[in-house]
N, C-alpha and C positions, 0 to 999 in steps of 0.2 A: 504494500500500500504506500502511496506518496503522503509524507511527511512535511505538513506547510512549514516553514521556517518561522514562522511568527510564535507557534507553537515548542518550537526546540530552542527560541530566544526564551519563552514566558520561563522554561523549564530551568532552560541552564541560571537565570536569574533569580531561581526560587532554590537550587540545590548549591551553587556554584561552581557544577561539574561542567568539565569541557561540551564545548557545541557536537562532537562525533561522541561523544558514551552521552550525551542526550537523546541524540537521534538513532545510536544503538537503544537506546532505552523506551525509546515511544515505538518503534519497530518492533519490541519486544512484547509491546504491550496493548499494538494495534491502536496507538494514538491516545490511548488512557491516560490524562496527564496525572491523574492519584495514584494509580497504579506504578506508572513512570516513577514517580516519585520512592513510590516504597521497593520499586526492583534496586534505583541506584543508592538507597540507604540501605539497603541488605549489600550491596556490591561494597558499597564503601565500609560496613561494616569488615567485610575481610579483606579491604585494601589496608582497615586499620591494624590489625591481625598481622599482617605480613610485612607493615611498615614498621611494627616494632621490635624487630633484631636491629633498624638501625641505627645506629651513637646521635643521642642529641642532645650534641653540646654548648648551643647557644641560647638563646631566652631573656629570660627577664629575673630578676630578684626585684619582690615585689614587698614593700609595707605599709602597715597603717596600725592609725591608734584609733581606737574606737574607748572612748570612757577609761576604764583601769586597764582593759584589753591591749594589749600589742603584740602583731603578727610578723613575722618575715615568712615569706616560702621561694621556693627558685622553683619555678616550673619552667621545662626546657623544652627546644626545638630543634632541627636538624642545621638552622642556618639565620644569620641576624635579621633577612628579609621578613621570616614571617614571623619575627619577633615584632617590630615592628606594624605588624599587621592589625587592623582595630578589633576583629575576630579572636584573634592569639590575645589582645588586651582583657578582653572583655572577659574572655574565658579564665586568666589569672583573677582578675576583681572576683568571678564568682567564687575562684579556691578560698580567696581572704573570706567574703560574705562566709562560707563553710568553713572557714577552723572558726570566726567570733562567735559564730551561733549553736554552734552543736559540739566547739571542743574537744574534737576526735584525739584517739590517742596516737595515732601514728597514719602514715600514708594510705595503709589498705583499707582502714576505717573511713579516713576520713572520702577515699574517692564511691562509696558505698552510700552515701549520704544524698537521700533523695532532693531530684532538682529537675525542675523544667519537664513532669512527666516522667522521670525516669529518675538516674542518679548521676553523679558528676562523673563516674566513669562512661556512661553511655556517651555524656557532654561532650567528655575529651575524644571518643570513638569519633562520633560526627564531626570533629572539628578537622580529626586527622585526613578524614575523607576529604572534605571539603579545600582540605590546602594543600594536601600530598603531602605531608609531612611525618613523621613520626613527631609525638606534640608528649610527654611524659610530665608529674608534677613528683620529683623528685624530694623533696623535703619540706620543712615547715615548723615552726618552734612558735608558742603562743604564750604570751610573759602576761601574769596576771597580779599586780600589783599596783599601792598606792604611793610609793615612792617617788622619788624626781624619777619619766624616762623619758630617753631621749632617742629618735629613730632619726637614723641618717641616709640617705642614699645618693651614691654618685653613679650617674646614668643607667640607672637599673643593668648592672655590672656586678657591683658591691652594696650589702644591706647590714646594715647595724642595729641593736636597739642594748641602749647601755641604762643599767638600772643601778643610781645613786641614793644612798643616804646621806643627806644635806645638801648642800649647795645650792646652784639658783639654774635656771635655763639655760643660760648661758655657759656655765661651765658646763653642762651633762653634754649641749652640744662641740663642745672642741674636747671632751673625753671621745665620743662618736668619731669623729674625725680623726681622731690620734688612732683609735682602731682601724679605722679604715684604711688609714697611709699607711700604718708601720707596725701590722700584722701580727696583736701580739699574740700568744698562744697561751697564755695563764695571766690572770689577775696579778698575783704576785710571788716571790720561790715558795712561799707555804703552799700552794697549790701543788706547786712540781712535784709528781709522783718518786718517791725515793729511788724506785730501779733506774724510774730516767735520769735520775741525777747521777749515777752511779757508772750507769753506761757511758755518761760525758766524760766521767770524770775518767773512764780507763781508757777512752777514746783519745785524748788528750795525753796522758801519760803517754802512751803508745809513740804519739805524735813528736811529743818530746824527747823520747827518747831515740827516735829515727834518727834525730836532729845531733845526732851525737852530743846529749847535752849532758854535763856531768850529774850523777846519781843527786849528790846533794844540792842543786839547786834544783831537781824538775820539780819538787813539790812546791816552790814558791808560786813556778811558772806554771804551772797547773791551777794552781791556785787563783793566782791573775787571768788569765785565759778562760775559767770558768765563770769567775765574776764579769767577766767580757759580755759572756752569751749567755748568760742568765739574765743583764741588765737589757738584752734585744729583745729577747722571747716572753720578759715578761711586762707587764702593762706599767705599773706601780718603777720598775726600774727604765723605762726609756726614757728620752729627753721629750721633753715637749716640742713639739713642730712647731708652735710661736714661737718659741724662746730656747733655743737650745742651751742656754745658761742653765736652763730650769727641768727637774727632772718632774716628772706627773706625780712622783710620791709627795712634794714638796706642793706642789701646785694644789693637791687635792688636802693637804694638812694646814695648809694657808688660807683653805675655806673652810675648815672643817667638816669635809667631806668625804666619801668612803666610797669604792665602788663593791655592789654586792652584787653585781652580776653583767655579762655581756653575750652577744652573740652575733657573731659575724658570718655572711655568706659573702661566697664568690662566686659570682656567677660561670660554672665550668669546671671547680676545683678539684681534681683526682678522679674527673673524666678523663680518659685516654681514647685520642679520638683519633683513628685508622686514615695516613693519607688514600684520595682517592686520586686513583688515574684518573681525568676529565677523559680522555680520549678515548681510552679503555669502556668509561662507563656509557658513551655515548654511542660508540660502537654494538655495545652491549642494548639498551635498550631498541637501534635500528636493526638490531639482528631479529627483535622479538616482535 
């Protein structure tokens, strides 16, 4: 049967599936355009299926404060294009609206949490159809306190929310930022787990001693050298990025202020994402 185009335009503007799997799809369907509709959401449900073996490394880290509530999550995509995309946005906002309201305890919970007719994993199924992507929401941490917080975000890349006892806005906002630039990995050495401390400290000897350094000094430089990287990795020992004069233990004792919590996403971090051949792949999909 002929297929008006006006009809595979109405279609593909309703599904956002290409103009030929549209008119594969009303073909299918003898011009049904409801039926159309529900063959290429069954199709796209196992394009969604089959798009997720692959690595997606790009997205967004997204947050917000709602009342005592504060959210981060990094939900990710195969490419920054449809990060950027208002669909890819929207569908993040809805992750936030689902960890404030229902509090899930971790990812599988929370993409089970009904929405829109369905649950937020069907959401993210259709979205993947709809963009060709593999589209994943990777993690999410929800801070429920009355304390100073402060959320940071530099181009939905990197996302912070740092939780103070005392202070004022303005410091909780350049503690955020300090995390953000200068990556620390514990509040301060009371945190450091004693193995890790341990493991520096023979790592270091080791080093020292490669160094053909005499037995009786490597424990000074050992010593010095730990107090190095202990002052990087940890929050409370860096220098402040205003004021390198000034270290944040000093800055946060000069307000009388405490930090009693943090957490930092990257957008991508300890993703390991497989180069592709372009050439390879294109080959590849004109072969098929």
């Amino acid at each position: 049967m002929a297929i008006e185009a006006k009809l595979v335009k109405e279609l593909r503007e309703r599904t956002g599936v290409g103009m030929m799997d549209c008119k594969k799809a009303l073909l299918e369907t003898n011009g049904d355009i409801e039926k159309a509709v529900e063959f290429l959401r069954k199709a796209g449900q196992a394009k969604a299926d089959k798009k997720a073996s692959r690595v997606a490394a790009e997205g967004l880290v997204v947050i917000r404060q709602d009342n005592n509530f504060s959210v981060i999550a990094e939900i990710n995509s195969e490419t920054d294009f449809v990060a950027k995309d208002e669909n890819f946005i929207n569908f993040s906002n809805k992750v936030l609206d689902c960890v404030i309201s229902s509090q899930p305890k971790d990812v599988d919970e929370l993409m089970e949490i009904k929405i829109d007719d369905g649950n937020l994993e069907s959401v993210r199924k259709e979205l993947v159809a709809k963009v060709g992507e593999n589209i994943s929401v990777r993690r999410f941490f929800l801070l429920n306190s009355i304390n100073n917080v402060s959320l940071y975000s530099h181009m939905g890349r990197i996302g912070v929310i740092t939780e103070l006892d005392g202070g004022n806005e303005s410091l909780a906002n350049d503690i955020s930022m300090q995390i953000a630039a200068s990556t620390p990995q514990y509040i301060d050495i009371d945190a450091i787990p004693e193995n890790e401390l341990n493991k520096e400290r023979e790592i270091l000897i080791a080093q020292a001693l490669q160094e053909g350094k005499p037995q009786e000094i490597v424990a000074k430089m050992v010593d010095g050298r730990l107090r190095k990287h202990l002052s990087e990795i940890t929050l409370l020992g860096q220098s402040f990025i205003k004021d390198t004069d000034t270290n944040v233990a000093d800055l946060l004792t000069a307000s009388g202020a405490k930090v009693i919590s943090f957490t930092r996403y990257e957008l991508g971090e300890g993703i390991v994402k497989e180069e592709q051949d372009f050439v390879a792949e294109v080959m590849a999909q004109a072969s098929q």
